[in-house]
C-alpha positions as CSV (number, residue, x, y, z in Angstrom):
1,X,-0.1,-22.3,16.6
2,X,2.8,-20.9,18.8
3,X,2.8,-18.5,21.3
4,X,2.2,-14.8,19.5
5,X,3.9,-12.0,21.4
6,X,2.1,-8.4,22.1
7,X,3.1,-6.3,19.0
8,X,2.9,-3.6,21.1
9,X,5.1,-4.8,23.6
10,X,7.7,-5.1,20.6
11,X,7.2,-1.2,20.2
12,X,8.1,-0.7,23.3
13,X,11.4,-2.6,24.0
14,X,12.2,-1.4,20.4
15,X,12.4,2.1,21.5
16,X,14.2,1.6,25.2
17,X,16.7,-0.8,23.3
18,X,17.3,1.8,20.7
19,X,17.0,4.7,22.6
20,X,19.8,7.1,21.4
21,X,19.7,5.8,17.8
22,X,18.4,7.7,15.1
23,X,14.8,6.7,14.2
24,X,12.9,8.7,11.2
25,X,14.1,11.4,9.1
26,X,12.1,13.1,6.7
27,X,14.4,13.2,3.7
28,X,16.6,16.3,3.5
29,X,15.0,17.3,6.5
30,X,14.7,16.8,10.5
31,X,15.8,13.5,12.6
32,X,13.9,11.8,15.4
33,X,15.8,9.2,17.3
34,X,14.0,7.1,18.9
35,X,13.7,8.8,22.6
36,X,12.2,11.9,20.1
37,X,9.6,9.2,18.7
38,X,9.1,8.2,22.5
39,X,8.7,11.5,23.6
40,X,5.8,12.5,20.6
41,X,3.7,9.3,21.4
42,X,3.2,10.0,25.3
43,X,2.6,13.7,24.7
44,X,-0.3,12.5,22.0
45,X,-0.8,9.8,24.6
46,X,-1.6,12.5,27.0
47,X,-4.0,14.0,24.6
48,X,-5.8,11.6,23.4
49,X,-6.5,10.4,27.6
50,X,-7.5,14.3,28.6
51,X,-9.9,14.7,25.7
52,X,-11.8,11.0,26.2
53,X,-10.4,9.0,23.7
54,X,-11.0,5.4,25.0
55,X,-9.6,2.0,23.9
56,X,-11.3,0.7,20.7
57,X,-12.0,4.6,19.4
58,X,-11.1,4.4,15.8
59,X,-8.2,7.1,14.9
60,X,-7.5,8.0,11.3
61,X,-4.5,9.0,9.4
62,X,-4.4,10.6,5.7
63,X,-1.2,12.3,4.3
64,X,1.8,12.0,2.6
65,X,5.0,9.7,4.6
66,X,6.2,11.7,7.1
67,X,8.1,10.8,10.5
68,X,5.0,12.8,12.0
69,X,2.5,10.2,10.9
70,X,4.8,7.4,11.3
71,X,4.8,8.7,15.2
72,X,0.8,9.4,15.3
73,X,0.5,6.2,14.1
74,X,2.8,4.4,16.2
75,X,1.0,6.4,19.5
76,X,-2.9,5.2,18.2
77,X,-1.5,1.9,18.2
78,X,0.4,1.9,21.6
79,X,-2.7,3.6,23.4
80,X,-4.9,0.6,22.2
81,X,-7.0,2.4,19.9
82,X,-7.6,1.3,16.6
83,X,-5.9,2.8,13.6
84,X,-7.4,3.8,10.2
85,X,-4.9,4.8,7.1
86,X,-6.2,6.0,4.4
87,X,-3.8,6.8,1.3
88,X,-3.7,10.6,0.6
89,X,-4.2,9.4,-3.3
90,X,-8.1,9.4,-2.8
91,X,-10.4,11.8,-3.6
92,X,-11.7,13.9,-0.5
93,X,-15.5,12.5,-1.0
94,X,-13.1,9.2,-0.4
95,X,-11.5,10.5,2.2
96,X,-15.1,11.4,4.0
97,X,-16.9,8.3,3.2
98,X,-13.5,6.2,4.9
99,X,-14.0,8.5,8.1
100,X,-17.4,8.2,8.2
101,X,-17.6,4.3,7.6
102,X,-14.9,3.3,10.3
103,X,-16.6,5.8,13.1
104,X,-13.3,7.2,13.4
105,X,-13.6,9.5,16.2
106,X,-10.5,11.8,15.3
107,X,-8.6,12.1,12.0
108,X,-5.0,13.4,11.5
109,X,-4.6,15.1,7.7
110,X,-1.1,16.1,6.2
111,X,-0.6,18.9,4.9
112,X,-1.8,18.8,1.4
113,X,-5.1,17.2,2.7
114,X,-5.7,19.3,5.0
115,X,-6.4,21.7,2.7
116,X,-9.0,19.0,0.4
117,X,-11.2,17.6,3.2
118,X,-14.6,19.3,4.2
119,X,-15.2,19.1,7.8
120,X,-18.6,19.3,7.2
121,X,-18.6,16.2,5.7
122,X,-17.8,14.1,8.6
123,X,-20.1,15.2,10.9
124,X,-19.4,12.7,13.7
125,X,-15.4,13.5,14.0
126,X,-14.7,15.4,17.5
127,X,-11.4,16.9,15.8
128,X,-9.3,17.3,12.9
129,X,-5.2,17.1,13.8
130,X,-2.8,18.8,11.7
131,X,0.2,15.7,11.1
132,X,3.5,17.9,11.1
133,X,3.0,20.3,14.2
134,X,-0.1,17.9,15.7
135,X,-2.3,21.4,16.2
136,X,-5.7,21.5,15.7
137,X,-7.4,22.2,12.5
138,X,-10.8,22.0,14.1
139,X,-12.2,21.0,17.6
140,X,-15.6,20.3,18.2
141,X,-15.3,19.2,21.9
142,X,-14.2,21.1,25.3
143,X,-11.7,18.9,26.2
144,X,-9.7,18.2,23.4
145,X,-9.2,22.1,22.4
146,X,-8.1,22.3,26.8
147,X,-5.6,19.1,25.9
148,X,-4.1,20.4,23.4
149,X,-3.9,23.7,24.3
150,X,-2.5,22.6,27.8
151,X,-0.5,19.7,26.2
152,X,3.3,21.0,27.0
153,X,2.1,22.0,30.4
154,X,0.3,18.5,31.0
155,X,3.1,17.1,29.7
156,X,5.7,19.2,32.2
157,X,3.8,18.1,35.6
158,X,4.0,14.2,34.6
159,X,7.4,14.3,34.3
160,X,8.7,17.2,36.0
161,X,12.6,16.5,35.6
162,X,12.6,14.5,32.2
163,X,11.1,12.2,30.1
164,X,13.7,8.8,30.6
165,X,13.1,5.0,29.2
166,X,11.7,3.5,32.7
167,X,8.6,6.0,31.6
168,X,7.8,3.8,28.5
169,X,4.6,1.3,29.3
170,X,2.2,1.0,26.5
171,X,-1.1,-0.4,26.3
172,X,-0.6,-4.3,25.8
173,X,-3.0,-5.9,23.6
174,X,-5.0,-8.7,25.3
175,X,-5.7,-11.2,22.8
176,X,-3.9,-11.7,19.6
177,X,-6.9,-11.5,17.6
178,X,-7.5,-7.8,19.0
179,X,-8.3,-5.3,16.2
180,X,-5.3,-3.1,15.6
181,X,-6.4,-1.6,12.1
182,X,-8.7,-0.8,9.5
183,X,-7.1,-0.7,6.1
184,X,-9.4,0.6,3.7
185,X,-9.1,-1.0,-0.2
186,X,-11.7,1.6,-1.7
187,X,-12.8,4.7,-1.1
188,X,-16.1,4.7,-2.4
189,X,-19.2,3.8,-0.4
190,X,-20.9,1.5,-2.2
191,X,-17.9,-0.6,-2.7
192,X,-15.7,-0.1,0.6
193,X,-14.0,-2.9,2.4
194,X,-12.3,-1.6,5.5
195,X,-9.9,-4.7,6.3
196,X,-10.1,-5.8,10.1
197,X,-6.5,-6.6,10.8
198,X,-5.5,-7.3,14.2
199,X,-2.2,-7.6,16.1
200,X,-1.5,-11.3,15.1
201,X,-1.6,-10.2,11.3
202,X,1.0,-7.2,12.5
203,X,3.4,-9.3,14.1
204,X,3.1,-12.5,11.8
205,X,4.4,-10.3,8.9
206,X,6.8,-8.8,10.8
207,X,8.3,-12.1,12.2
208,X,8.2,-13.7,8.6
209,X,10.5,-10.5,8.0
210,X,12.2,-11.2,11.2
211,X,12.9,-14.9,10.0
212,X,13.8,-14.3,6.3
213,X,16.2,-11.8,6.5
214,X,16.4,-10.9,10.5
215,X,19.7,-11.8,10.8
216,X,20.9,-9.4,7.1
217,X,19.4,-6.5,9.0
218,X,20.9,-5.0,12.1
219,X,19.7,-1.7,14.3
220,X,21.2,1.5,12.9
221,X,20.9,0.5,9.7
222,X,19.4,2.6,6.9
223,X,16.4,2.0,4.7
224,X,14.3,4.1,2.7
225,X,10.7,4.4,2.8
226,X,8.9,5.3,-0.9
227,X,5.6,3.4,-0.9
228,X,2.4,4.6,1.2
229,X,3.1,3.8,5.1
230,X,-1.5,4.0,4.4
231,X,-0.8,0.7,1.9
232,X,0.1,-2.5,4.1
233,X,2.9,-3.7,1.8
234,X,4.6,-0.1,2.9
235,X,3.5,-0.2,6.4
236,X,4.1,-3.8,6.7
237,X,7.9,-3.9,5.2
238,X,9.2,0.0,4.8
239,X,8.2,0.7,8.9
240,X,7.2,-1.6,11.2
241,X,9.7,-4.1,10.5
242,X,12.4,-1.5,10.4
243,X,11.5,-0.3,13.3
244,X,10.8,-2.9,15.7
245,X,14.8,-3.9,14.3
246,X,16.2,-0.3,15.2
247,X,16.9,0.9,11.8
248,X,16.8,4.3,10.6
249,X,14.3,4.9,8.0
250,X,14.2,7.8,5.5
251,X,10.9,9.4,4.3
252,X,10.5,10.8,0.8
253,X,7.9,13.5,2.1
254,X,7.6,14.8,-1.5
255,X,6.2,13.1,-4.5
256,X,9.0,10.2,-5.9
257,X,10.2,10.9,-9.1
258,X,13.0,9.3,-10.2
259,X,15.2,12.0,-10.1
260,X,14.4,12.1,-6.4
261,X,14.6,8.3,-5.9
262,X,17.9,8.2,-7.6
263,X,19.7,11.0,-5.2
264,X,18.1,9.0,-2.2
265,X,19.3,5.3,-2.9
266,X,23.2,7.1,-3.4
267,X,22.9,9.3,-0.1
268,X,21.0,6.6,2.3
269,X,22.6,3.8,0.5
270,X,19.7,1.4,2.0
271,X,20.2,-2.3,3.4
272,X,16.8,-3.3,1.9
273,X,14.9,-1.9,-0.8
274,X,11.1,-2.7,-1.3
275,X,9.3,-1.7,-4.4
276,X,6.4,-2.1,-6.7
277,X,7.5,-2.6,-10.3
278,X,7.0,0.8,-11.9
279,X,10.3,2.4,-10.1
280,X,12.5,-0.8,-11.3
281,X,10.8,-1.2,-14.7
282,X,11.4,3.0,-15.3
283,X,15.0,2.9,-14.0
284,X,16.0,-0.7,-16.3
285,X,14.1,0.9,-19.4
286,X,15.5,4.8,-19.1
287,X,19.3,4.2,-18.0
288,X,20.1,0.6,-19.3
289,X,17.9,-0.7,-22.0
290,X,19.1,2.6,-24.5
291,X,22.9,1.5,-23.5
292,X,22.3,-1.7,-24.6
293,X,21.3,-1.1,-28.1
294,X,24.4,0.2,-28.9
295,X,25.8,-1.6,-32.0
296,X,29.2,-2.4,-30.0
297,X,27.0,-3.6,-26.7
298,X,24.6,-5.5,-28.8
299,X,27.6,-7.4,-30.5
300,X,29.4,-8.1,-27.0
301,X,26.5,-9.2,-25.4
302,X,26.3,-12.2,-28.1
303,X,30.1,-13.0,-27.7
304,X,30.0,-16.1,-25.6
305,X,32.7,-15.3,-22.6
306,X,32.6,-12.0,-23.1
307,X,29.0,-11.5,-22.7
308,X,29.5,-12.8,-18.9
309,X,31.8,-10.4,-18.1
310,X,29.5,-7.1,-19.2
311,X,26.7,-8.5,-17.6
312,X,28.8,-8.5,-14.7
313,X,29.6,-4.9,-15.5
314,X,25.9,-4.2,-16.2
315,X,24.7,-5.4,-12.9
316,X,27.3,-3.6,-11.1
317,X,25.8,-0.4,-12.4
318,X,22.4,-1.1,-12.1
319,X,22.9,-1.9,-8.2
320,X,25.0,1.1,-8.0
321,X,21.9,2.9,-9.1
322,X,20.0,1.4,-6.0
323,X,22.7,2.5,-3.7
324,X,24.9,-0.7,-3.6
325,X,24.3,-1.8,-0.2
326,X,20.9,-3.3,-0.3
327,X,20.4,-7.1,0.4
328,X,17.6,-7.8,-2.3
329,X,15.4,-5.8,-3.8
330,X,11.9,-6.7,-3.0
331,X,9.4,-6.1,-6.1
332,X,5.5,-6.4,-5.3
333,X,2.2,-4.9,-5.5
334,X,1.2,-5.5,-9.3
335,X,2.3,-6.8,-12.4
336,X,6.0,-7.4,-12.8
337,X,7.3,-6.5,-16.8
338,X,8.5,-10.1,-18.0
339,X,10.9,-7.9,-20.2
340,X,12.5,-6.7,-17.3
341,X,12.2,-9.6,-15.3
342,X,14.0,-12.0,-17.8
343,X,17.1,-9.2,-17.9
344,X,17.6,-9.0,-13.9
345,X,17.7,-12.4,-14.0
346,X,20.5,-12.6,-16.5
347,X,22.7,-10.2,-15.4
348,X,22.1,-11.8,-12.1
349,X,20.8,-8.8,-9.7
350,X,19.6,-9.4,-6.5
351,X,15.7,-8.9,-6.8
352,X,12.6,-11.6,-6.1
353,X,8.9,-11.1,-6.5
354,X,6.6,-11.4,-3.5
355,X,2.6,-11.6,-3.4
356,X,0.4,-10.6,-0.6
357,X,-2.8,-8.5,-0.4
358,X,-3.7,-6.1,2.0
359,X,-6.7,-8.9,3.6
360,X,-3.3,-11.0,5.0
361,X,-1.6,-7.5,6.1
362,X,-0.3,-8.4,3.0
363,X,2.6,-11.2,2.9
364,X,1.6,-14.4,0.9
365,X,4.3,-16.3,-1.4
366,X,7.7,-15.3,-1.1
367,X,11.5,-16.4,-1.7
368,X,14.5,-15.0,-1.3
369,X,16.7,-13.9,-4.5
370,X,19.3,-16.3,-5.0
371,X,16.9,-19.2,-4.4
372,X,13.9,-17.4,-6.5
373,X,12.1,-18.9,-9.7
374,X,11.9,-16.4,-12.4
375,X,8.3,-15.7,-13.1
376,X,7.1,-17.0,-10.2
377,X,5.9,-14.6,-6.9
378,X,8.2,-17.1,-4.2
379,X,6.7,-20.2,-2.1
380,X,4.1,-19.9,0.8
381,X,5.1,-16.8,2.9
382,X,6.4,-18.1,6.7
383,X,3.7,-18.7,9.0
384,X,1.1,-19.3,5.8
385,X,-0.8,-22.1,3.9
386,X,-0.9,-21.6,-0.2
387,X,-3.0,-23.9,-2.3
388,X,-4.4,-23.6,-5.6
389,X,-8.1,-25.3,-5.7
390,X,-7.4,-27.0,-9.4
391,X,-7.9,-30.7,-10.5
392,X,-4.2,-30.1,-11.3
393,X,-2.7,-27.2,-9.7
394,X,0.7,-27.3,-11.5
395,X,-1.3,-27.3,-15.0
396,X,-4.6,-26.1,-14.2
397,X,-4.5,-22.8,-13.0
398,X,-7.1,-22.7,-9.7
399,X,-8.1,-19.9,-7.1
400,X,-5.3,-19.3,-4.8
401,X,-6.5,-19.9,-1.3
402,X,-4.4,-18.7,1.8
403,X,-4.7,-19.7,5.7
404,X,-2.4,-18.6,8.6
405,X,-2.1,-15.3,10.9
406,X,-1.4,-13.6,8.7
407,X,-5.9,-13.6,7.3
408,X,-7.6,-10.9,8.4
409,X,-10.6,-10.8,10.9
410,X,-12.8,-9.5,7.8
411,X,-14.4,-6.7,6.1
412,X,-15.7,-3.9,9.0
413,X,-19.4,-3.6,8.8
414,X,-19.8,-6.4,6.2
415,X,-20.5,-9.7,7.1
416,X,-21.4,-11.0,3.4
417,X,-18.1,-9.7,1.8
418,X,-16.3,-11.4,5.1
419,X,-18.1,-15.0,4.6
420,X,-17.3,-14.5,0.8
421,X,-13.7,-14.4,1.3
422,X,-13.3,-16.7,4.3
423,X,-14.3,-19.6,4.6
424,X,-15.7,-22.1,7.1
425,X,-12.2,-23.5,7.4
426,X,-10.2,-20.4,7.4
427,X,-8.9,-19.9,3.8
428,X,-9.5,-16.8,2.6
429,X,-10.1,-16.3,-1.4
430,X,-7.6,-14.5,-3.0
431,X,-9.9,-14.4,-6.2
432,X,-6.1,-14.7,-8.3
433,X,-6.0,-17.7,-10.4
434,X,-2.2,-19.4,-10.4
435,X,-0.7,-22.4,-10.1
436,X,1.7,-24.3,-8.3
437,X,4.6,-26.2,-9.0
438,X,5.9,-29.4,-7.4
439,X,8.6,-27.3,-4.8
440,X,5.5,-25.1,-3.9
441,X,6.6,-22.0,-6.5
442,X,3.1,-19.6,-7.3
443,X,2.8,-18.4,-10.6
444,X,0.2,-15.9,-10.8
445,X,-1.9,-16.3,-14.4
446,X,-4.5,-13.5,-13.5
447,X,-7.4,-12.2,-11.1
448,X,-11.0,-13.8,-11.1
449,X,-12.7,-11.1,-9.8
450,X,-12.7,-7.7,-12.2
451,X,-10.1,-5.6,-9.5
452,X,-7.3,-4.1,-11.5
453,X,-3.7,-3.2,-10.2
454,X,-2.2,0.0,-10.9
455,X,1.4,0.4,-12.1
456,X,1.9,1.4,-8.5
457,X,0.1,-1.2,-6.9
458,X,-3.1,0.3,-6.5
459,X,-6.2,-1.0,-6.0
460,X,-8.8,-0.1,-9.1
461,X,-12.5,-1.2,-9.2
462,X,-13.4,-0.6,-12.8
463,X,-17.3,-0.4,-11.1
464,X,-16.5,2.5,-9.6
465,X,-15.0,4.4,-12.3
466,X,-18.2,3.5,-14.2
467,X,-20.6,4.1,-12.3
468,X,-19.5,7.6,-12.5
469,X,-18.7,7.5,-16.0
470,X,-22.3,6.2,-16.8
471,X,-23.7,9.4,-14.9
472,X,-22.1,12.0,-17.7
473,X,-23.3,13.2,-20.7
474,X,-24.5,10.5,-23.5
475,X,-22.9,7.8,-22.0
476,X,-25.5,4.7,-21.7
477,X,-22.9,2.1,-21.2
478,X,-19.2,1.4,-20.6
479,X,-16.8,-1.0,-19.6
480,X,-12.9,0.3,-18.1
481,X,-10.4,-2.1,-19.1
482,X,-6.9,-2.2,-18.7
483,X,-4.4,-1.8,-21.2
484,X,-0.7,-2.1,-20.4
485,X,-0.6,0.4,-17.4
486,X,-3.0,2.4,-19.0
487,X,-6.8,2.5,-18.3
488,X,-9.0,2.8,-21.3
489,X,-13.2,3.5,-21.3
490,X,-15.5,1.6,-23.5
491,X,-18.4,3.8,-23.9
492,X,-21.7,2.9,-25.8
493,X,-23.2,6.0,-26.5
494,X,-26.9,7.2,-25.8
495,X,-27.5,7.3,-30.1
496,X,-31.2,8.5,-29.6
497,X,-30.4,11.3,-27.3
498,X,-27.2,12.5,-29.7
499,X,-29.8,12.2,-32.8
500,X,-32.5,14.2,-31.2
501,X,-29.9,16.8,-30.6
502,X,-28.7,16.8,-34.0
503,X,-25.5,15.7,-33.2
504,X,-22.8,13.7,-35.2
505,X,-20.3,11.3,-34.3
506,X,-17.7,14.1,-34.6
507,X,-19.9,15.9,-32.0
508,X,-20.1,12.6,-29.7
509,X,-16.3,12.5,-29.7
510,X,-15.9,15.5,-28.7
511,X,-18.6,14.8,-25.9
512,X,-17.0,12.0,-24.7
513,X,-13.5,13.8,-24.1
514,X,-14.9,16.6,-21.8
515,X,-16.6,13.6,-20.2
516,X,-13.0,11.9,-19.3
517,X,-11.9,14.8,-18.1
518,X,-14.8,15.6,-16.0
519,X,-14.5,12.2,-14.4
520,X,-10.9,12.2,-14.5
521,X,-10.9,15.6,-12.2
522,X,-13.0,13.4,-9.4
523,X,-11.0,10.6,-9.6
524,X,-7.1,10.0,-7.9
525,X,-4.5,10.0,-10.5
526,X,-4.2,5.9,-10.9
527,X,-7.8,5.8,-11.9
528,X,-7.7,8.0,-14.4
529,X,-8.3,7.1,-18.2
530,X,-6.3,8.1,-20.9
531,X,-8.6,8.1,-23.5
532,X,-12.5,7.0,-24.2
533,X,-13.3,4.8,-27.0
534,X,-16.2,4.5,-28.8
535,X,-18.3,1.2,-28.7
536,X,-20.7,1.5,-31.5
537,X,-23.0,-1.7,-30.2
538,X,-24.6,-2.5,-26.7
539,X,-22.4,-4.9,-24.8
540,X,-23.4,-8.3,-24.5
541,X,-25.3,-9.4,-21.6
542,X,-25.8,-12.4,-19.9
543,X,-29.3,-13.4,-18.9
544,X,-29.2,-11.0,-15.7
545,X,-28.1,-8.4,-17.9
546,X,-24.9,-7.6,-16.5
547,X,-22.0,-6.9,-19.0
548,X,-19.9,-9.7,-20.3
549,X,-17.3,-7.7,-19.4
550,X,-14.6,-10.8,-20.0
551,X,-15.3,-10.2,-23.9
552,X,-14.0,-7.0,-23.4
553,X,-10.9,-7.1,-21.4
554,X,-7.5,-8.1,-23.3
């Protein structure tokens, strides 16, 4: 394997190279440049050091994109502890049970979180750090209420005149294999992975990036961050990379609607746009698909000649819509609309599909557009092995089995789930079933294990949501199963319990909806169900009497 560079090194001379250029801006809001970024990790540098933070303390992070958490996160990294984001979508019992599983001995909460969390709850936290001002929400140690509350003045009698480049040295990781994060793909106890990633996995997929499109993307140029910075294909392709390039990267700090994405791509007019298929697929099906049914379109779109020159029309618009400047759009995270798909493609925009997963910090199979096979997710990422373990993996579809950097170290506190997914050789199990054609294209044909993907990318564990939804009122059984992007609970009713309360099926429906919103109200927004449906039998079992649950999914 060649040499691997210190990541955080590559912090550092990104900020003294790009010292007077502008860094992070929270969408229609404040700047940083990149001596401001500088400046915020040495006085939380400073902190951290007077209040006993050592190397190795876990650190976590939960809130919405900001250039404040981008900077907190940045500073845990370059002080050589080890980072824990958690996505501000989960549930505050979520929230507590990630704290509490990764020993994290601080935690940084935005602003809506703030607000969710029970400090109670996580009992062995020393403080609670508010992201956009970095006060203190709670202090449960001496020194760290004295370091912050003496942090300007700390700061003032380090560097009496001012704060200049030559004052950059960060903490430089020792060994490549050192554990930078813990990336959590669940927030529930019983069913948490926290994902060891260490500083090889950070700067393989940032020298993939490097190496496929390094030389497209130049310091100062803008890019717009929309998904988590907490998810790894966000942190991973929306920040690091960006940064450790010297680009300026926009935050969406509210929620993303459209409407919001829409006025962003035509003001930042971003050089790269990364996405998960829900923002194309809403954008292709609300502005162009209606256009195109127009009886004129519909006829000039069958003209031989002709048709050419509107789709040529077409995809000028629809990259318009994305700001007009971007190099590819980069679509990943969950299931791509073959509908949509199959249009790009003909009107010839410039999009591909990548796969990853947050265990290889996340890059797997990629290509880039103009040499990208339709349906497929791209060829085996830079710096990674792909094969499919099938008799015949271009017929046959097989477990996809990675190996490179890229691998996590495995699951924190979990050595079972760890030797599960890695094995003696170093290929981790993917648990997606593909296949693999002769030029070393992936097609993805689904998931062996019972995970499902949100419309947004999120990680669902239909377990979870039953375990809670077998806890409710006359519910003996159920199965969640996806349907479109829609999740949908089976439910065999407790029949003996409704009869000896003299209730009819009328009754039981009516049950069974205060039940979904009951569970709905403890569950984030992409685990929610959208309607219960009545299974009148018990599910089949198989001899350990677990739930066929493959009969049951479409």
């Amino acid at each position: 394997m060649e040499q691997i560079p210190s990541f955080n090194q590559l912090i550092q001379d990104s900020i003294i190279r790009n010292w007077d250029r502008d860094a992070l801006t929270d969408y229609k809001g404040a700047t940083l440049q990149y001596h401001d970024v500088a400046r915020k990790i040495e006085k939380l540098h400073i902190m951290f050091e007077s209040s006993g933070v050592q190397k190795g303390d876990k650190i976590a992070l939960c809130g919405r994109n900001s250039a404040a958490w981008a900077s907190a996160f940045l500073a845990i990294l370059t002080y050589g502890a080890i980072a824990v984001p958690i996505l501000h979508e989960f549930t505050p019992d979520q929230i507590h049970n990630i704290v509490n599983h990764s020993d994290a001995k601080l935690l940084f909460a935005g602003d809506v979180v703030a607000t969710q969390i029970d400090p109670t709850k996580m009992p062995k936290l020393e403080g609670i750090i508010y992201i956009p001002d970095y006060s203190l929400i709670i202090s449960r140690t001496e020194k760290l209420t004295y370091a912050r509350e003496h942090l300007n003045e700390m700061f003032g009698h380090k560097y009496p005149k001012y704060f200049r480049k030559e004052h950059v040295h960060y903490y430089i990781e020792q060994n490549p294999d050192e554990l930078a994060l813990i990336n959590y793909t669940s927030g529930t106890t019983g069913f948490s992975k926290g994902v060891m990633l260490p500083y090889r996995s950070l700067w393989s997929n940032a020298d993939f990036a490097v190496h496929v499109l390094g030389t497209k993307i130049k310091a100062g140029d803008n890019v717009i961050s929309i998904l988590p910075m907490a998810h790894m294909y966000g942190m991973s392709f929306e920040f690091l990379f960006e940064f450790l390039k010297g680009c300026h990267i926009y935050y969406l700090t509210r929620i993303p609607s459209p409407a919001i994405i829409a006025a962003a791509f035509a003001d930042v007019r971003p050089v790269i746009i990364i996405s998960v298929p829900l923002i194309i697929e809403k954008i292709i099906k609300k502005k162009v698909f209606p256009k195109l049914q127009d009886p004129r379109m519909r006829l000039l779109t069958r003209m031989p000649g002709i048709n050419r020159k509107v789709f040529e029309r077409i995809n000028e618009q629809v990259t318009q819509a994305f700001g007009g400047r971007f190099i590819e759009v980069i679509i990943g995270g969950a299931a791509f609309s073959q509908e949509v798909e199959q249009f790009l493609h003909r009107i010839g925009f410039r999009y591909t599909v990548g796969y990853g997963a947050t265990e290889c910090g996340p890059i797997i199979g990629y290509e880039y557009w103009s040499r990208f096979v339709p349906g497929s997710c791209g060829k085996a990422a830079y710096h990674m092995q792909v094969k499919i373990v099938s008799r015949d993996p271009a017929n046959v579809p097989g477990e996809i089995l990675c190996k490179g950097p890229n691998v996590m170290l495995g699951y924190y506190k979990n050595e079972e789930a760890t030797k599960a997914a890695i094995d003696a050789d170093g290929w981790f199990h993917t648990g997606d079933l593909g296949l693999m054609d002769a030029n070393g294209n992936i097609f993805i044909k689904g998931r062996s294990k019972n995970m499902l993907l949100g419309s947004n990318g999120q990680n669902i564990y239909p377990e979870e949501i039953e375990d809670k939804l077998n806890s409710l009122t006359l519910v003996n059984e159920s199965v969640v199963i996806q349907e479109g992007d829609k999740l949908v609970g089976l439910v065999h009713p407790d029949y003996d319990a409704a009869k000896s309360m003299g209730l009819n099926d009328a009754d039981i429906k009516e049950i069974m909806e205060a039940n979904r919103k009951t569970l709905n109200a403890e569950q984030p927004a992409y685990c929610h169900l959208t309607e219960i449906r009545i299974h009148e039998d018990e599910f089949e079992k198989t001899p350990k009497r677990s739930i066929k649950r493959f009969l049951y999914t479409k």
